[in-house]
C-alpha positions as CSV (number, residue, x, y, z in Angstrom):
1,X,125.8,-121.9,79.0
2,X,127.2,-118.7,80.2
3,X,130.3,-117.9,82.1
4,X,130.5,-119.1,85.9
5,X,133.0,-116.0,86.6
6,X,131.0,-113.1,85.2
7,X,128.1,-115.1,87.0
8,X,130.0,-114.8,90.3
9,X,131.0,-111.2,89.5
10,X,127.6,-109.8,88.8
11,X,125.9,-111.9,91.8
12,X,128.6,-110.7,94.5
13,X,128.2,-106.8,93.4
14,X,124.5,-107.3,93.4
15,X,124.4,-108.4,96.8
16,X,126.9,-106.3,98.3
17,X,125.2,-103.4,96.8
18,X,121.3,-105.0,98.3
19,X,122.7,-105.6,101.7
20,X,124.3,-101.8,101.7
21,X,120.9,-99.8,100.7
22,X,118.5,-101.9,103.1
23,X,119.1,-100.2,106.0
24,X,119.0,-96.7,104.5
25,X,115.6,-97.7,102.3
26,X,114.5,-98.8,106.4
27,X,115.0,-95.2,107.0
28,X,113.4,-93.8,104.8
29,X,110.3,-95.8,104.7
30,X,109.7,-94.9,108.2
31,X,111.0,-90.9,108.0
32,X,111.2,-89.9,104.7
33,X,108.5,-90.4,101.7
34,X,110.6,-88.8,99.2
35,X,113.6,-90.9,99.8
36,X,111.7,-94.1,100.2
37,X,110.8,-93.1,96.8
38,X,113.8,-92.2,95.4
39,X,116.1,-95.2,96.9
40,X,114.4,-98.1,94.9
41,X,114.4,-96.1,91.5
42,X,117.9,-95.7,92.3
43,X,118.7,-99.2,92.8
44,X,116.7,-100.6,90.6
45,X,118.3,-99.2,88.0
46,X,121.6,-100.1,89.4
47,X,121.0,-103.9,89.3
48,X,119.4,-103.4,86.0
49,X,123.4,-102.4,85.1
50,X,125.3,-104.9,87.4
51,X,122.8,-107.5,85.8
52,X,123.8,-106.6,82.1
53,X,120.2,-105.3,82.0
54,X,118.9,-102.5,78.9
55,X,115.6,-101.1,79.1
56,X,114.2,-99.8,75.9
57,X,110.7,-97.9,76.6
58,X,108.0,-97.2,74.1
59,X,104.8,-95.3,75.1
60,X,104.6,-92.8,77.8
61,X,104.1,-93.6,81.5
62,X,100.9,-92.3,82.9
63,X,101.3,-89.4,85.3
64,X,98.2,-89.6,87.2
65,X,98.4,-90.4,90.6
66,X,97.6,-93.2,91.8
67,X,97.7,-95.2,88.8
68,X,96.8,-99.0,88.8
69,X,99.7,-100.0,86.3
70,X,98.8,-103.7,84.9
71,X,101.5,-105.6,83.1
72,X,102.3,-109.5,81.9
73,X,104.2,-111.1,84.1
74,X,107.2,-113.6,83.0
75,X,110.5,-113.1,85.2
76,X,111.4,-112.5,88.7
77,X,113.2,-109.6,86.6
78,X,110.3,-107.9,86.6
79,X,110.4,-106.3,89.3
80,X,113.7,-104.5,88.6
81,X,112.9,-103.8,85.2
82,X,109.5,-102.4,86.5
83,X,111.3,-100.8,89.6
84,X,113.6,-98.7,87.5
85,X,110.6,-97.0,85.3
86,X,107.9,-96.8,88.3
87,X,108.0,-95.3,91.2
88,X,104.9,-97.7,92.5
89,X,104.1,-100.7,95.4
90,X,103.6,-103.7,93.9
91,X,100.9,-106.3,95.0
92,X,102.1,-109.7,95.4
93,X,100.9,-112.9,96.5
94,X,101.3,-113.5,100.2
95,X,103.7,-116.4,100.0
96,X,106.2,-113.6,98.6
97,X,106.2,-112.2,102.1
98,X,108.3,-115.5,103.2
99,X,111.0,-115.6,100.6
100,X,114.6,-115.4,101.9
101,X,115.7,-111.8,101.1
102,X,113.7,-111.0,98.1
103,X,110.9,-111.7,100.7
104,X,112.6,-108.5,102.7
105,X,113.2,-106.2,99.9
106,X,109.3,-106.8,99.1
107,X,108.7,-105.1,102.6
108,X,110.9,-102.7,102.3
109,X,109.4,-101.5,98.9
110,X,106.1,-101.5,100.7
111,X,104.4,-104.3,98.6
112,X,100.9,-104.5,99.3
113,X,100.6,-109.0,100.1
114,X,97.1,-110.3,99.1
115,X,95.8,-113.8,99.9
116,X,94.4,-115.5,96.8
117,X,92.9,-118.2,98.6
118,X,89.3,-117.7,98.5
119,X,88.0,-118.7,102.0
120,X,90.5,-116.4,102.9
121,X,89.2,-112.9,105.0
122,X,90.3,-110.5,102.2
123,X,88.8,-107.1,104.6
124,X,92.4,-106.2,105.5
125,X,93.8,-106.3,102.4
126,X,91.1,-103.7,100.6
127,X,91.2,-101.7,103.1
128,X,95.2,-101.1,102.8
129,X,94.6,-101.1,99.0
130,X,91.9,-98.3,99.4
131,X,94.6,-96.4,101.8
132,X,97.3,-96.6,99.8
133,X,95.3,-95.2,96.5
134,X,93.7,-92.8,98.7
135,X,97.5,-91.7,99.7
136,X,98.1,-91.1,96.1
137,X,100.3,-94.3,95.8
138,X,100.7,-95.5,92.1
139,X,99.9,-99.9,92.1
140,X,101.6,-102.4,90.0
141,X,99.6,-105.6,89.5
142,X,100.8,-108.8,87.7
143,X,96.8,-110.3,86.7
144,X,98.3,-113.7,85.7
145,X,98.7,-114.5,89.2
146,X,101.7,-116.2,88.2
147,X,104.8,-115.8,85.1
148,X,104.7,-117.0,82.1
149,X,107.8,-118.4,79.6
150,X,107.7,-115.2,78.3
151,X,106.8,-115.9,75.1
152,X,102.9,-115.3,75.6
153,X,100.6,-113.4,78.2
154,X,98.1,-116.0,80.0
155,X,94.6,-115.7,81.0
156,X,93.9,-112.8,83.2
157,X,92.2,-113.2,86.6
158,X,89.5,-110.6,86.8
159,X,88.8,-111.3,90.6
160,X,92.7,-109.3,90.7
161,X,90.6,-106.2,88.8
162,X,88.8,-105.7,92.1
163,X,90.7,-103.0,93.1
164,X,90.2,-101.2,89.4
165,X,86.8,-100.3,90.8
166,X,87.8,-97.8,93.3
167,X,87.4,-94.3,93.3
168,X,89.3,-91.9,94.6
169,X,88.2,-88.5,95.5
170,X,85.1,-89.5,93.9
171,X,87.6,-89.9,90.3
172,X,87.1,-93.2,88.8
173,X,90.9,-95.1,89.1
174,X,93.2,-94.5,86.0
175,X,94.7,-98.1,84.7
176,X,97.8,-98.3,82.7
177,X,98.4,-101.6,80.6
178,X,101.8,-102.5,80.1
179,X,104.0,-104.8,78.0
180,X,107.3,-106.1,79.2
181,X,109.1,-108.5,76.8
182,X,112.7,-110.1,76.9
183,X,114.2,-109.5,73.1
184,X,117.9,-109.1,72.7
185,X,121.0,-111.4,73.9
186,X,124.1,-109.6,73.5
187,X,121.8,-107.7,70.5
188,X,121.1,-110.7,69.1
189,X,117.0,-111.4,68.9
190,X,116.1,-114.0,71.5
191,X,114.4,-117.0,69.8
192,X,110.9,-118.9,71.5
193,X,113.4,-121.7,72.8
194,X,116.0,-118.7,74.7
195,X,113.6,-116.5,75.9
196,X,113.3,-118.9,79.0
197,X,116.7,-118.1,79.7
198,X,115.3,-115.1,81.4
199,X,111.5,-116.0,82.0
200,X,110.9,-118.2,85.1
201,X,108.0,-119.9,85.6
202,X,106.5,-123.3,86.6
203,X,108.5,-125.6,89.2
204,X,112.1,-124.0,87.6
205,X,114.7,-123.4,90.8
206,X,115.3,-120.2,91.5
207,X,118.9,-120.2,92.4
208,X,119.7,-122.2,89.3
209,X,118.3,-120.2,87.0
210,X,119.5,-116.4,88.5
211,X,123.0,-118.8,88.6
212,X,122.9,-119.0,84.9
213,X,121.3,-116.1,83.8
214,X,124.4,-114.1,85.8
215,X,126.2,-115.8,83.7
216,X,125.0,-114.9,80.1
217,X,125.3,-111.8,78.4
218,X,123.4,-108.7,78.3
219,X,119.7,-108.5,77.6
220,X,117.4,-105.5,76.3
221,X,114.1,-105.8,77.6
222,X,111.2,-104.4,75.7
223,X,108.1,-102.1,78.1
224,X,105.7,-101.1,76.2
225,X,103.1,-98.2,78.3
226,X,99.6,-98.0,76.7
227,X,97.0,-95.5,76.5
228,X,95.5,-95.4,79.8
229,X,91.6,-96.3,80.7
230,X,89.4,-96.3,84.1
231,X,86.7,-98.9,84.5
232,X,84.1,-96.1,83.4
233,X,85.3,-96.7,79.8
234,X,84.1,-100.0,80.1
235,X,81.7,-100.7,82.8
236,X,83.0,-104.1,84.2
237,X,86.0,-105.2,85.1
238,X,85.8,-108.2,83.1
239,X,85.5,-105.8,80.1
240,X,88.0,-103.5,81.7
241,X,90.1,-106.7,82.0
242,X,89.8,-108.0,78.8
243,X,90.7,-105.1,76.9
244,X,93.9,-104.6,79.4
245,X,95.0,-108.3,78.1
246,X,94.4,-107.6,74.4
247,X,96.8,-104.4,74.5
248,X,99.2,-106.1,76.3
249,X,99.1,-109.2,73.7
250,X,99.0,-106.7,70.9
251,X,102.5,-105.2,72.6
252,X,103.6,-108.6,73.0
253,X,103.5,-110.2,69.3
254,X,104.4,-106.5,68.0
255,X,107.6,-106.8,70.0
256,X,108.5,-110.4,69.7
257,X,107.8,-109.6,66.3
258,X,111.0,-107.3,65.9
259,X,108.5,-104.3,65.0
260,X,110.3,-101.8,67.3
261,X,113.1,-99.5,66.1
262,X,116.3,-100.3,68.1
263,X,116.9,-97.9,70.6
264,X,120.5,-98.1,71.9
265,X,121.2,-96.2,75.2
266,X,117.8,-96.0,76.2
267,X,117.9,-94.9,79.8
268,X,115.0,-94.1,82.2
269,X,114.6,-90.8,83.1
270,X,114.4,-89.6,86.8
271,X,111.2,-88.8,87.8
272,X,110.7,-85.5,89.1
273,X,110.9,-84.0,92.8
274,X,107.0,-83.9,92.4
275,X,106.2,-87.0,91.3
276,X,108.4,-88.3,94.3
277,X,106.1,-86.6,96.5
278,X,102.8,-88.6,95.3
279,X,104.7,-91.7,94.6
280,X,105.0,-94.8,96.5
281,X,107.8,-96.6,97.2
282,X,108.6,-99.0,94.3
């Protein structure tokens, strides 16, 4: 399924287009905040078009910063999808780190790498968290610990919730849930048994599955923003937790569900010069 030269196509143009922005996304991380800021919202949304990739957004992104954005995870995709809309660090699991090139571009978007492992020394890692909210750096945190098929969000870990309890200048966090959701093939509603198409997940080969999905048409992806909470609204994060997972399950059967108006042409908008000052690099 899907055609082998548009596959070859999009993949070339995607890398040529990765290899020429590393080195001036190096630069910037290390001299320039608002560049290293602006650079991955840029290409993001550039692979999001070499890719044959439409986001359609519903809801409105928090502008608090930092915000802790929490979101289902089901696609490697993701992260550009996510990229393009939020200027934001993601936190990933430390085996990321040691990926062949997407292992790279995680550095140089200044992903925070956690250790899930629980014997593990986890010091280091809360204290960058706690520096990087302190900074003002928005978060983006997948609380599956790993993606799904895409056609339903799985149990959240509330150990990952940890760093909802911070506070910054004495302010309780603010945490965003989020819905993202894989819908349309060439405008055509993407069924239970085609949504995997784009989801990956379980023991699946990576370089198999971009190979084909290259190759298919384009998809509209659904990313739903919803009202924004701290942990004082709740007072646990297994509550706060809890209540993150139900809006994002709400957003998922609502969308899956064909309850959103089309919305053709729907681009993200650039962020602001100030929001490029508080945020992080995506």
């Amino acid at each position: 399924m899907g055609s082998p030269l548009l596959a070859t196509v999009r993949l070339s143009l995607y890398l040529l287009f990765t290899l020429a922005l590393m080195p001036a996304q190096w630069l910037a991380v290390r001299f320039s905040r608002r560049l290293a800021t602006a650079i991955p919202l840029f290409y993001h949304r550039v692979c999001l078009v070499i890719l044959g990739m439409r986001v359609e957004r519903h809801g409105e992104r928090s502008a608090a910063h930092p915000t802790l954005f929490v979101i289902n995870h089901c696609s490697y995709l993701d992260i550009a999808v996510l990229g393009s809309l939020i200027g934001g660090s993601f936190i990933a699991k430390a085996e990321v780190a040691a990926w062949p090139l997407f292992g790279w571009l995680a550095r140089l978007q200044r992903t925070v790498f956690v250790n899930r492992q629980r014997r593990t020394d986890t010091t280091g890692q809360r204290d960058e968290i706690a520096r990087r909210l302190e900074e003002g750096d928005n978060l983006i945190l997948f609380p599956e610990g790993t993606s799904s098929d895409g056609n339903r969000v799985l149990p959240f870990k509330t150990a990952l919730f940890s760093v909802a309890e911070r506070r910054v200048a004495g302010e309780p966090l603010t945490i965003q849930p989020v819905t993202i959701a894989y819908v349309r093939l060439d405008g055509i509603p993407l069924g239970h048994g085609l949504r995997p198409f784009y989801a990956w997940y379980g023991d699946m080969d990576l370089g198999r599955h971009l190979w084909q999905l290259a190759g298919l048409g384009d998809c509209t992806v659904s990313v739903e923003f919803h009202a924004p909470v701290t942990i004082d609204d709740f007072g646990s994060r297994k509550a706060l937790a809890a209540h993150c997972r139900q809006m994002i399950v709400e957003g998922m059967d609502r969308t899956l569900a064909g309850r959103w108006p089309a919305k053709a042409g729907d681009v993200p908008k650039p962020e602001s010069p100030g929001d490029a000052d508080h945020a992080a690099a995506a």
